[in-house]
C-alpha positions in Angstrom: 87.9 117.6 109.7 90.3 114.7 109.1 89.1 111.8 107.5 89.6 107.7 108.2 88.7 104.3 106.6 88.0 101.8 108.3 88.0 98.1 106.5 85.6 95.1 108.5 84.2 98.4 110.2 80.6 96.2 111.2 81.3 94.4 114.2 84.0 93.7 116.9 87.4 95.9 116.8 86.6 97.8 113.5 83.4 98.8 114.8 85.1 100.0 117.7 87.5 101.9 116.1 85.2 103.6 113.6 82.7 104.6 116.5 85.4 106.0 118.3 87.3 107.9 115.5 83.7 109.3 114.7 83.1 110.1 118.5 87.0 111.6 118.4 85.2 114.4 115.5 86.6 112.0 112.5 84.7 111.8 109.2 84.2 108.1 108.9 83.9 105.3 106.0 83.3 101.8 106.8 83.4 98.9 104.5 81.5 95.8 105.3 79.3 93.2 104.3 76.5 93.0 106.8 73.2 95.2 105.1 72.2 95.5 108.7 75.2 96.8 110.6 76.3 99.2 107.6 72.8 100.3 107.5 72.8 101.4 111.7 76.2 103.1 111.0 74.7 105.3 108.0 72.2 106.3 110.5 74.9 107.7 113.0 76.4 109.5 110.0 78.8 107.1 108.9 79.8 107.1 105.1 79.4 103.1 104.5 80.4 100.7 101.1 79.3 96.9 100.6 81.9 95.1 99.6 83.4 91.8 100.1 86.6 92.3 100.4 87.9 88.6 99.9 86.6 89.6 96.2 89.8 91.3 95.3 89.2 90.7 91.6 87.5 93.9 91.1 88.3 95.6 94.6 90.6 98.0 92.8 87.8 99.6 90.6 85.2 99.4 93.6 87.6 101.7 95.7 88.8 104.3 93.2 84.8 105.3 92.8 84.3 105.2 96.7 87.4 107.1 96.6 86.6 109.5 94.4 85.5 112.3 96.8 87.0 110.8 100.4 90.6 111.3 100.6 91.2 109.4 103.8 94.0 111.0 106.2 93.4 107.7 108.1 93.3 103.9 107.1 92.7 101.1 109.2 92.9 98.0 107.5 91.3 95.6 109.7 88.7 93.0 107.6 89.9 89.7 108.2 88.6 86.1 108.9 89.5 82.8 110.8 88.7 79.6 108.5 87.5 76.5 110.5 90.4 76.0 113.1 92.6 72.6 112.4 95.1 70.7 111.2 96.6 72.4 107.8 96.4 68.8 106.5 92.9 68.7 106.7 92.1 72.6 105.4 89.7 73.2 102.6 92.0 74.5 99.7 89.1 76.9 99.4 89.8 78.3 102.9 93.1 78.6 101.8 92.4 81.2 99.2 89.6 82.9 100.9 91.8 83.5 104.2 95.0 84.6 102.2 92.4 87.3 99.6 90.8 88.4 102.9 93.3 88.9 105.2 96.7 90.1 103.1 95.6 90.4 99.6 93.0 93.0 100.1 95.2 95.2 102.8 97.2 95.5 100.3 95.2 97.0 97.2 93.1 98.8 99.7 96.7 100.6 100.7 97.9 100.9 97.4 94.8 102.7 96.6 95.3 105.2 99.9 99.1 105.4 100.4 99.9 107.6 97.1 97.2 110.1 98.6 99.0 110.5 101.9 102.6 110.6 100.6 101.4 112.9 98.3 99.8 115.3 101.1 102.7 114.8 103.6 100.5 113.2 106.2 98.3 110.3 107.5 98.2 107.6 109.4 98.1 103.9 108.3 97.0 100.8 111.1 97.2 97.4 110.2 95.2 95.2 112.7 97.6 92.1 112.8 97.5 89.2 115.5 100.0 87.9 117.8 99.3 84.5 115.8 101.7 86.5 113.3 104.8 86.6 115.8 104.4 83.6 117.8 103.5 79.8 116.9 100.0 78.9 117.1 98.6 75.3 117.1 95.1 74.9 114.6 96.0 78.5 112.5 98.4 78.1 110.4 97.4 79.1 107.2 95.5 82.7 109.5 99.4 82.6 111.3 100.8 82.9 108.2 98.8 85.8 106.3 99.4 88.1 109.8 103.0 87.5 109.8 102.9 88.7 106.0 100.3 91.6 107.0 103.2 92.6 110.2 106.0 92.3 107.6 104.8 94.4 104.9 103.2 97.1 107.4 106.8 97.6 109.0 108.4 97.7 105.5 105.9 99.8 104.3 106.9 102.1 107.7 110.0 102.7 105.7 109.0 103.7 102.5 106.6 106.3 103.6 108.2 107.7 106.7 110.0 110.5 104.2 106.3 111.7 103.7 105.4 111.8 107.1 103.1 109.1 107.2 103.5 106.9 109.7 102.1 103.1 109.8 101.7 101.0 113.2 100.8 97.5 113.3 98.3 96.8 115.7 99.2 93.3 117.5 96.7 91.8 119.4 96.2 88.8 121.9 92.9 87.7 122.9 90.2 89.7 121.8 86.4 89.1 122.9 84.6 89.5 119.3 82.6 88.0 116.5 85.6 87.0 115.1 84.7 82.5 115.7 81.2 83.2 115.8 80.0 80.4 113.4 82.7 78.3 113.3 83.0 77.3 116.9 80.5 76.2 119.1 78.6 78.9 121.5 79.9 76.5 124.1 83.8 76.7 122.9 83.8 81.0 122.7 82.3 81.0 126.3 85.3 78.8 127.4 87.8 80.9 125.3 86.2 84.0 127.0 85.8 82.8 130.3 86.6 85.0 133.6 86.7 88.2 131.6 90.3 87.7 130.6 89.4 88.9 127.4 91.0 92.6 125.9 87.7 93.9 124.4 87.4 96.2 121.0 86.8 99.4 122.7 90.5 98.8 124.7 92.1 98.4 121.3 90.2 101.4 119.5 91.5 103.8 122.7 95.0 102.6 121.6 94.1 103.6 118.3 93.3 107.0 119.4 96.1 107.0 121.9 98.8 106.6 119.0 97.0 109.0 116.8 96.9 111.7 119.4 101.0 111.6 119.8 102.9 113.9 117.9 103.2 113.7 114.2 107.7 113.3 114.8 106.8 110.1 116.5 105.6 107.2 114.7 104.4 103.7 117.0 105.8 101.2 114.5 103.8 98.5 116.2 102.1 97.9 119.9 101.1 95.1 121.3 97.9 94.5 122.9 97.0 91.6 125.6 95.1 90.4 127.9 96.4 91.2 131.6 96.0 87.0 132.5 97.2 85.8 129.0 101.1 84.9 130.1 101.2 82.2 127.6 99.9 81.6 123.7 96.7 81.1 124.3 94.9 77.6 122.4 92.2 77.8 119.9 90.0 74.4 119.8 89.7 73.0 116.3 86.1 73.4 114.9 83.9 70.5 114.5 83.4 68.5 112.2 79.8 68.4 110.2 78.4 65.2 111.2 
């Protein structure tokens, strides 16, 4: 039985994907920080770790325990956040940090703690989940536009260096997906519009890619695919968040 990590594995597309690489006869690890939702996935048989990966002070230590005895043959690195959506001129420095830790910095210890693994075995498979916010300009993101263009950079130069070893690393790029992702930093009012007429790709569509490219043959390596909406011809807008009043 082959084994996968999944990173942000609690809700919307990692949930997804770890629900269906368990369902695919995968031995699973998720890493979140909801009590609740890691809790429910224990109960289906899930291995699970609390962490908060925007923490990556002592992230490296935290993985080599959870490590120690779960070699994964599959890493999706998928935690990320969306700071309050706005002008760059009026972003918290805070958000800054907290959206550059969470969404590049971590991937990238919680690879360098996997990858040696894999090149060492001669196999696995590494997925980055990484936005089309990354490849094409985005009004009210750009400090989120930023770290996925990083996170698409490094995951195709990181192809390179381990394609020798047989490992192969795809990029998962995705439009608009219907998840948690704004819940709590836009209104309930502004995600129903976002979401409206079921234009939406949903996380199950993107965790059936997953599989999809998994299930190819291990010569052929997806370097990147891009996932969107059928009715999403343009980039779609985010709404800036409100302010506190």
């Amino acid at each position: 039985m082959s084994r996968a990590l999944v990173t942000g594995g609690t809700s919307g597309i990692g949930r997804a994907v770890a629900l269906a690489l368990q369902a695919a006869g995968h031995e699973v690890m998720v890493t979140g920080r909801n009590a609740g939702a890691l809790a429910e996935l224990a109960a289906q048989g899930m291995r699970t770790l609390s962490v908060d990966l925007g923490d990556v002070g002592a992230l490296s230590a935290v993985l080599a325990s959870a490590l120690q005895d779960f070699a994964p043959d599959i890493l999706v690195n998928n935690a990320g956040i969306v700071a309050p959506p706005g002008n760059f001129c009026d972003m918290a420095e805070a958000d800054i940090h907290r959206s550059v830790a969470t969404n590049l910095t971590q991937a990238l210890i919680v690879t360098h703690a996997v990858a040696p693994g894999m090149r060492a075995r001669g196999r696995g498979h590494i997925f980055f989940t990484g936005s089309i916010a990354g490849h094409t300009p985005y009004p009210n993101m750009a400090v989120y536009a930023a770290t996925k263009a990083a996170l698409g950079g490094f995951a195709q130069s990181l192809r390179l260096d381990l394609s020798p070893a047989m490992v192969r690393v795809t990029e998962i790029v995705a439009g608009r997906v219907e998840s948690p992702l704004y819940k709590g930093i836009l209104s309930d009012e502004a995600r129903a519009a976002m979401y409206a007429g079921n234009t939406a790709v949903q996380p199950e569509d993107v965790a059936q890619m997953v599989l999809s490219v998994l299930a190819l043959p291990a010569h052929v390596d997806v370097a990147r695919f891009d996932i969107l909406p059928t009715r999403q011809p343009v980039t779609p807008q985010v709404p800036a968040a409100e302010k506190p009043q």
